[in-house]
C-alpha positions in Angstrom: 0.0 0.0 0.0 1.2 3.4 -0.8 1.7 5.7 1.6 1.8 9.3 1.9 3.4 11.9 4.0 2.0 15.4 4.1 4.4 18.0 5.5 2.6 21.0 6.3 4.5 23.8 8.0 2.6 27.2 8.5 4.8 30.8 8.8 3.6 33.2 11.4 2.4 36.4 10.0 4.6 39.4 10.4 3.8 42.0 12.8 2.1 45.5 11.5 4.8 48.0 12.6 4.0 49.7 15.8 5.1 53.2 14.2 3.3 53.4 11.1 0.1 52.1 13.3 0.7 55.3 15.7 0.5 57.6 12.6 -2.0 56.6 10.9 -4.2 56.7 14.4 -3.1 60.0 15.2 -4.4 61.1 11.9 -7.6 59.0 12.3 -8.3 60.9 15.1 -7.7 64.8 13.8 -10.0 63.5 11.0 -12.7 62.2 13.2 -12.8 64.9 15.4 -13.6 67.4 11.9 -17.1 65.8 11.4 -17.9 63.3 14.7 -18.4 66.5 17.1 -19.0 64.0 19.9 -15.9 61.8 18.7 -13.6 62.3 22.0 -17.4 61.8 24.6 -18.3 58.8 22.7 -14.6 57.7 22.8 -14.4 58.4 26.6 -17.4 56.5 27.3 -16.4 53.3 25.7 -13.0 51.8 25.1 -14.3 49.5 22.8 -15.5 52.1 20.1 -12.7 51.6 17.8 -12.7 54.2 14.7 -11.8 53.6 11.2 -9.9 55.8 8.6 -10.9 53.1 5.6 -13.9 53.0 4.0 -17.5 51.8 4.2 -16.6 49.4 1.9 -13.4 47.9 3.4 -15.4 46.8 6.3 -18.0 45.4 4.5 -15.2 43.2 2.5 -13.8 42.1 5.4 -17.1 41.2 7.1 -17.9 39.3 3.6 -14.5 37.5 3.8 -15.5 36.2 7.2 -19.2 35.3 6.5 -17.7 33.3 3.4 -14.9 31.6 5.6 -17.7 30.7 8.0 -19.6 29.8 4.8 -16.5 27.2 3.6 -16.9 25.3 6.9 -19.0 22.4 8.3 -18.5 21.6 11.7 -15.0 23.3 12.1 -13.7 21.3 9.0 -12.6 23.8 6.1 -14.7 22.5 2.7 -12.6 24.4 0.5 -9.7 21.7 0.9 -11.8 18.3 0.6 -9.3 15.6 -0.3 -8.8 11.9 -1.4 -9.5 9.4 1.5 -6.2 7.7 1.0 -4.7 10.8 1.9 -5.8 11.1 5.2 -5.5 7.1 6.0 -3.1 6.1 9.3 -0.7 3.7 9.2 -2.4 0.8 10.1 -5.0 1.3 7.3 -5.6 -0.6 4.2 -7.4 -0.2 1.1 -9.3 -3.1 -0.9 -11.4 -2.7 -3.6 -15.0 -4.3 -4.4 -17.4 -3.7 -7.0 -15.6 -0.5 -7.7 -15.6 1.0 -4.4 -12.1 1.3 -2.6 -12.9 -0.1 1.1 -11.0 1.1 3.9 -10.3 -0.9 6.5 -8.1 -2.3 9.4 -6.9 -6.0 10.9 -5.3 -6.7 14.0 -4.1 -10.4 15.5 -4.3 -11.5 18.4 -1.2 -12.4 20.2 -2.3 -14.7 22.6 -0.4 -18.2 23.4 -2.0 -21.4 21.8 -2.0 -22.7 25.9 -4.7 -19.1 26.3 -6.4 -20.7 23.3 -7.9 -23.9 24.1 -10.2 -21.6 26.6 -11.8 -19.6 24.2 -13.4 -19.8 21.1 -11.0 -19.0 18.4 -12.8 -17.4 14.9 -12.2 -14.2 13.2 -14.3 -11.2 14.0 -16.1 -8.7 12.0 -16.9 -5.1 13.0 -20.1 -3.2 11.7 -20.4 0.6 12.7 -23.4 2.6 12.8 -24.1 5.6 10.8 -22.3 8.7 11.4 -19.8 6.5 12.5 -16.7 4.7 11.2 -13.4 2.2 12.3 -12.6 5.1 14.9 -15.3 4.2 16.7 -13.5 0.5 17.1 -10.5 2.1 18.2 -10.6 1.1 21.3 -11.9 -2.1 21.4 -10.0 -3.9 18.3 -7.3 -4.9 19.8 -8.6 -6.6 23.2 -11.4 -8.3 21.0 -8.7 -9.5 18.9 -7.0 -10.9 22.2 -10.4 -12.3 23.1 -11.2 -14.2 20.3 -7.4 -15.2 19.6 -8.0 -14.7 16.4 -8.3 -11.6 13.8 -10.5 -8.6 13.9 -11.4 -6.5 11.4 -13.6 -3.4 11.0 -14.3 -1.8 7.7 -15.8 1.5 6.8 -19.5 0.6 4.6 -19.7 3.4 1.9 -20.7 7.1 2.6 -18.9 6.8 5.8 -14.9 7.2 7.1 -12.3 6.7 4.5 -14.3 4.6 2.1 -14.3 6.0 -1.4 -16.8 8.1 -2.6 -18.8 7.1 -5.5 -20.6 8.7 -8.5 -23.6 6.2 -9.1 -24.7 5.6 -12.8 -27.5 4.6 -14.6 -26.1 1.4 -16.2 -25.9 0.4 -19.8 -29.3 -0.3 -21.3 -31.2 -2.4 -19.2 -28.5 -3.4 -16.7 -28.1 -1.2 -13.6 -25.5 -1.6 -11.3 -25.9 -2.6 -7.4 -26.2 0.4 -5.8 -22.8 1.0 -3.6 -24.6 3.0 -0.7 -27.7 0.3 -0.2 -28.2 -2.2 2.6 -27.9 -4.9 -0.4 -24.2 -3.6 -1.1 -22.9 -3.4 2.9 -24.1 -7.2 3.4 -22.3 -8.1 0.3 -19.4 -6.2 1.2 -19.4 -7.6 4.6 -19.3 -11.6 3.0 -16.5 -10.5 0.9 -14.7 -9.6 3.8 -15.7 -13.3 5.2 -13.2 -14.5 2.3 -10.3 -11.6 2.8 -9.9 -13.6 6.1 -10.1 -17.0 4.6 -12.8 -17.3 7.2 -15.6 -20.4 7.0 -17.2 -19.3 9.9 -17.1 -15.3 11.6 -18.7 -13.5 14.6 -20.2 -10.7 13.4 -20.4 -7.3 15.9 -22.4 -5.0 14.7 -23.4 -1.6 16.5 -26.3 0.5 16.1 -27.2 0.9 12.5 -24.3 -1.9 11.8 -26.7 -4.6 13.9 -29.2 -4.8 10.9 -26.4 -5.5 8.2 -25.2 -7.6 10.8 -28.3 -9.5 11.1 -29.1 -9.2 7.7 -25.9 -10.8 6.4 -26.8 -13.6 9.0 -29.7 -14.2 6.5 -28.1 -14.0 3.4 -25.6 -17.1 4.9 -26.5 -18.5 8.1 -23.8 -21.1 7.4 -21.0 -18.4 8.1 -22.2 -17.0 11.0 -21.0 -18.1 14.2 -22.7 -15.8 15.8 -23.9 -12.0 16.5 -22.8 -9.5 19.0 -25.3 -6.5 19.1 -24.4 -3.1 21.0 -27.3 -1.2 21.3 -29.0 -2.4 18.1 -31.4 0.2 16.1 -33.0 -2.5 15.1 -36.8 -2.3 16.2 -38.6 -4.7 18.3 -42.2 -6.0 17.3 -44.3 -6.3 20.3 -44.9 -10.2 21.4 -47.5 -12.0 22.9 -47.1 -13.7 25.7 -46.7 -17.6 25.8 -49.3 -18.1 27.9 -51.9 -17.2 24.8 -49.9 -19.9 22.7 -50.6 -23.1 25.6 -54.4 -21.6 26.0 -54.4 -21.8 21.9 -56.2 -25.1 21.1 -59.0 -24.3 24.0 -60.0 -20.5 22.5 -60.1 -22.3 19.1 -62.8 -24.7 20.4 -65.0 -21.8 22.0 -64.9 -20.0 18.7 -66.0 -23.1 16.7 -68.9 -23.1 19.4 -69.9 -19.3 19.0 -69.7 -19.4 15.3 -72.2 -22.4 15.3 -74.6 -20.5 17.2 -74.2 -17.5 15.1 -74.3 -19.0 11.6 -78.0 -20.3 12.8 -78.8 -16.8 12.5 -80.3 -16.4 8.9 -79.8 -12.1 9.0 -76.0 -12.9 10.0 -75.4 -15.6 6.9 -77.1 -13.0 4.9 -74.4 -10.6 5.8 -71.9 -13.6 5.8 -73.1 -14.1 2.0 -72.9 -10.4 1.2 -68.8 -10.0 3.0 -67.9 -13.0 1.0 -69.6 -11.5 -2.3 -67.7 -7.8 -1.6 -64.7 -9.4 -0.6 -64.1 -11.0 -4.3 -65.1 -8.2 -5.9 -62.6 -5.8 -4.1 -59.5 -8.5 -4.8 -60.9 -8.5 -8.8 -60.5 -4.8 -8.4 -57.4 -4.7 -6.7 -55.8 -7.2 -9.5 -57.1 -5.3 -12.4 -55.4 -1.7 -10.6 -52.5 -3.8 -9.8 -50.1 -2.6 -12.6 -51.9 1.4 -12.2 -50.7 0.9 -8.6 -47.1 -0.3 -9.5 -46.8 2.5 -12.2 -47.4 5.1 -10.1 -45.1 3.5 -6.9 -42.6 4.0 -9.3 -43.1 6.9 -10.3 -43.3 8.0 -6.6 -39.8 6.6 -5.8 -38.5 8.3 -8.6 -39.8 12.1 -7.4 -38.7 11.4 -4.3 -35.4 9.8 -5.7 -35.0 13.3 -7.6 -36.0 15.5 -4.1 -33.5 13.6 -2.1 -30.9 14.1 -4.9 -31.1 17.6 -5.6 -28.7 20.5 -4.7 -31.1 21.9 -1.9 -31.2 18.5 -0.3 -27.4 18.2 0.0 -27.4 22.3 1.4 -29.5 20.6 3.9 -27.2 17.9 4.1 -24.2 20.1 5.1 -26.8 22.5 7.2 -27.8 19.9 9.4 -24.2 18.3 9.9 -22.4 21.6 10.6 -25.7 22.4 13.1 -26.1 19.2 14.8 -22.8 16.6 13.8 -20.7 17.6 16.9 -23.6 17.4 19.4 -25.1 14.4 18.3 -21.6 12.3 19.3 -21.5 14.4 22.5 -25.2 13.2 23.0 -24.5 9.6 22.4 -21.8 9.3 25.5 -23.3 9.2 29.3 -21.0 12.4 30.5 -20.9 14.6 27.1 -18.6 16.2 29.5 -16.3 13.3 28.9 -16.0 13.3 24.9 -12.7 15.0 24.2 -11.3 17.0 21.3 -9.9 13.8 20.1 -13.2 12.0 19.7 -14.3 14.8 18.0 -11.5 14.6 15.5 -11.8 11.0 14.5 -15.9 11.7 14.0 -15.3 14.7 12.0 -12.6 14.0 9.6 -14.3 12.4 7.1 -16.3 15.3 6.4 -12.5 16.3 4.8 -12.8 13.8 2.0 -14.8 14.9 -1.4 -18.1 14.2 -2.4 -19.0 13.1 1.2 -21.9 15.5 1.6 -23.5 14.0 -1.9 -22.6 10.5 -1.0 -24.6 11.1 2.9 -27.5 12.2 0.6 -27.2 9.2 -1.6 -27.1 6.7 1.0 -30.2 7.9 2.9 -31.5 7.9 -0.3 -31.1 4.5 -0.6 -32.2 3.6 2.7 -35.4 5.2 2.2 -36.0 3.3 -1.3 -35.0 0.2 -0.2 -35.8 -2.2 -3.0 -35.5 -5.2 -0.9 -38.5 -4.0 1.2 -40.6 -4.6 -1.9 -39.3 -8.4 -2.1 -38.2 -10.0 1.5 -39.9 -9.8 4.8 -39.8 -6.8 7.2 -36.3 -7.6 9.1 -38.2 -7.4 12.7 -41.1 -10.1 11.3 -37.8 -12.9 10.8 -36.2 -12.0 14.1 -37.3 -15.5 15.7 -35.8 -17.3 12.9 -32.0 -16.2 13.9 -30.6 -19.7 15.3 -27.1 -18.6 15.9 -26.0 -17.5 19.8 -26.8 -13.8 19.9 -25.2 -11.6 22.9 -26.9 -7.7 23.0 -25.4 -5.3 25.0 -26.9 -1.7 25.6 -26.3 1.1 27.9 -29.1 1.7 30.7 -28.8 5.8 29.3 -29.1 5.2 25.9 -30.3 8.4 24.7 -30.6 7.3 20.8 -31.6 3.9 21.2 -33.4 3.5 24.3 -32.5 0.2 26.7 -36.2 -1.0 26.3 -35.5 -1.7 22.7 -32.9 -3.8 23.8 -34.4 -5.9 26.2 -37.6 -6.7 23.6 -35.1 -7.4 21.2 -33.6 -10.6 23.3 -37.6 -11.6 23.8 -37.8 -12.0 20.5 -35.1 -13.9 19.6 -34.5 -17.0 20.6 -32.0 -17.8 23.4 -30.5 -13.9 23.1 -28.5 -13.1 25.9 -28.9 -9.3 27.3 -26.4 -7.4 29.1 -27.3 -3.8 30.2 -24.2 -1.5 31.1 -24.7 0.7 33.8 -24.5 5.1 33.5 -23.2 4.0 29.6 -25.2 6.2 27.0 -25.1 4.1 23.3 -21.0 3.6 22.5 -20.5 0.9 25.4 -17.9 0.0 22.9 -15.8 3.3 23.3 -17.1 5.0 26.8 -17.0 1.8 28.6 -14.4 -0.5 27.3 -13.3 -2.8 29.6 -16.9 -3.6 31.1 -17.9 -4.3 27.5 -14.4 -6.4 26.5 -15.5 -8.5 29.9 -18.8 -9.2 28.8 -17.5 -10.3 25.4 -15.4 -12.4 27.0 -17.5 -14.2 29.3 -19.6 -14.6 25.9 -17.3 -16.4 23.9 -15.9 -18.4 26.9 -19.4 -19.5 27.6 -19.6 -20.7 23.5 -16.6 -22.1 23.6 -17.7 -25.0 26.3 -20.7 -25.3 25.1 -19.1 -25.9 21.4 -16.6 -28.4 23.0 -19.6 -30.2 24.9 -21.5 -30.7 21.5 -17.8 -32.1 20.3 -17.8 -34.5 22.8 -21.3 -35.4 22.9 -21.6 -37.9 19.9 -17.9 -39.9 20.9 -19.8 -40.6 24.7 
């Protein structure tokens, strides 16, 4: 991998002579007392009135020169210097490329002694961040996961986000269109491939807020490779369930409703209105058929406004409005103490708003969320949560302010056999503010996996 090195050195301005500046205010003020006749009471009264010998318009220029600097920048980070994502890359990065997008990413190995790894569970790992977020936000926790799982972990920025490239979608040629690079359709593909970069038959696959559904949803696409899924704070929403208890008293409601409706259908004015339902209800579904392809042409002429509303130039201004307003805030709001989020958090968050295009490529991808095609084809996400078979372990902080706790604790309802794990005054990056209390219960995860793997092992030899 190429690398590199910026050298940036910046020379202090040079200091306005102190006897020119005594001049020209001496003669500022003989001028100003000709035609400001309360100049010197004015002056007297407030040290701050500071008078000017230049033109109207010079101070206008120089207040337009600051409104346009302020203009050029989006949360602190100047736009007029947007650069390649390569460039700004650390030395532990790396750069693959799929489908035409270059992926940035990182790998660390554990260094743990094959005597530490009979105890645990030994398979790769895969990190999923949530939006607005990128590998920073692994930072902390990559290398004592890799020690954990004694094997390698490796996070990877999905496109539109960190250091991933940029890219310009097009239509396609003819009838072929290519697989959109910001939808959830490219980030599971994009996480399988990564499967293979670690010559990997089976992963554990982390994913954190927004990153939990590609997590999950690559767990669909191949259950076979999934050993299995470590939510933190999952925005992933939780259907409501009924209780079990309505399931076991199942076959005895059934029987009481046989009963009722052979008393009612004795009624001749209900099967009268029985007849009539049944009569309206096939003539509504002939209806519905024959309006079918109306209904589809307009849909699709719907996505397509709104494809051309989210696209357009006052949608990105918005874009870049709501960031610069908003961006800095909303990662002081996702930490317990905002108090405790320092400069350098900050920094790692921010910079990819340095790289080009990222402003149209945030547009694009909420774009594509929004006009999700799969939605069209496979079920709703939360309807096949009680299909996942794989051990799942969700962690949350008990101050989530973004995804609250309760969503959390539903969540392992539904699925089956879910471990939860609340963390205590930890707001929705256990991962970064709490790090050790979240490495322990990771541990105590796998360590729990691995005997109950070894136990299956033994099971059939017994």
């Amino acid at each position: 991998m190429k690398r590199i090195a910026v050298n940036c050195s910046i020379k202090p301005p040079t200091p306005t002579s102190t006897h020119s500046y005594n001049n020209r205010s001496s003669r500022l003020t003989l001028f100003a007392s000709s035609w400001l006749p309360n100049y010197y009471a004015t002056r007297h009264n407030n040290n701050n009135f500071i008078a000017s010998a230049s033109s109207v318009s010079g101070s206008e220029q120089w207040l337009d020169v600051g409104s346009k600097k302020k203009r050029k920048e989006i949360a602190g980070i100047d736009q007029d210097e947007l650069v390649d994502p390569k460039l700004l890359a650390d030395p532990d990065s790396c750069f693959c490329e799929f489908k035409g997008v270059h992926i940035h990413h990182k790998i660390y190995d554990s260094e743990s002694s094959s005597q530490e790894q009979t105890s645990k569970m030994c398979l790769p790992m895969v990190l999923l961040h949530g939006f607005g977020a990128s590998v920073f936000s692994w930072k902390k926790a990559m290398k004592p996961l890799a020690e954990a799982t004694c094997s390698k972990v490796l996070a990877f920025d999905r496109p539109a986000f960190g250091l991933t490239s940029r890219v310009n979608l097009s239509s396609g040629i003819g009838d072929t269109k290519p697989l959109n690079a910001y939808s959830m359709a490219f980030s599971v593909l994009a996480t399988l491939h990564f499967f293979d970069l670690l010559k990997a038959e089976k992963v554990i696959l982390v994913g954190h807020s927004a990153g939990s559904s590609v997590a999950v949803k690559t767990y669909f696409e191949a259950p076979e490779r999934v050993a299995a899924l470590i939510l933190i704070a999952p925005a992933i929403f939780a259907p409501l369930t009924s209780p079990k208890v309505v399931k076991e008293n199942q076959p005895r409601q059934d029987n009481e409703m046989k009963e009722d409706n052979g008393s009612i259908r004795k009624n001749p004015i209900v099967e009268l209105y029985m007849s009539l339902s049944k009569i309206i209800k096939s003539v509504a579904m002939t209806i519905t058929k024959m309006m079918k392809p109306m209904i589809d042409i307009l849909n699709s002429l719907y996505r397509k406004l709104l494809s051309t509303i989210l696209l357009s130039s006052p949608a990105i201004m918005l874009v870049r409005m709501a960031i610069d307003k908003f961006g800095t805030a909303a990662v002081r709001n996702a930490w317990y103490d905002p108090k405790q989020v320092s400069e350098h958090v900050l920094s790692g968050y921010t910079q990819p708003l340095r790289v080009k295009d990222w402003d149209r490529a945030l547009v694009e991808f909420t774009a594509a969320t929004l006009l999700d095609e799969e939605s069209n084809t496979k079920p709703a996400l939360s309807k096949r949560l009680n299909e996942i078979s794989c051990p799942v372990l969700i962690v949350t902080g008990d101050s989530d302010r973004i995804v609250p706790s309760w969503n959390a604790e539903r969540l392992s309802r539904v699925i089956p056999g879910a471990s939860l794990e609340v963390i205590k005054q930890c707001g929705h990056l256990p991962h970064e503010e709490k790090v050790e209390e979240f490495i322990s219960i990771v541990e105590n995860f796998l360590r729990k996996l691995a005997g109950e793997s070894k136990e299956q092992y033994l099971q059939p030899a017994m």
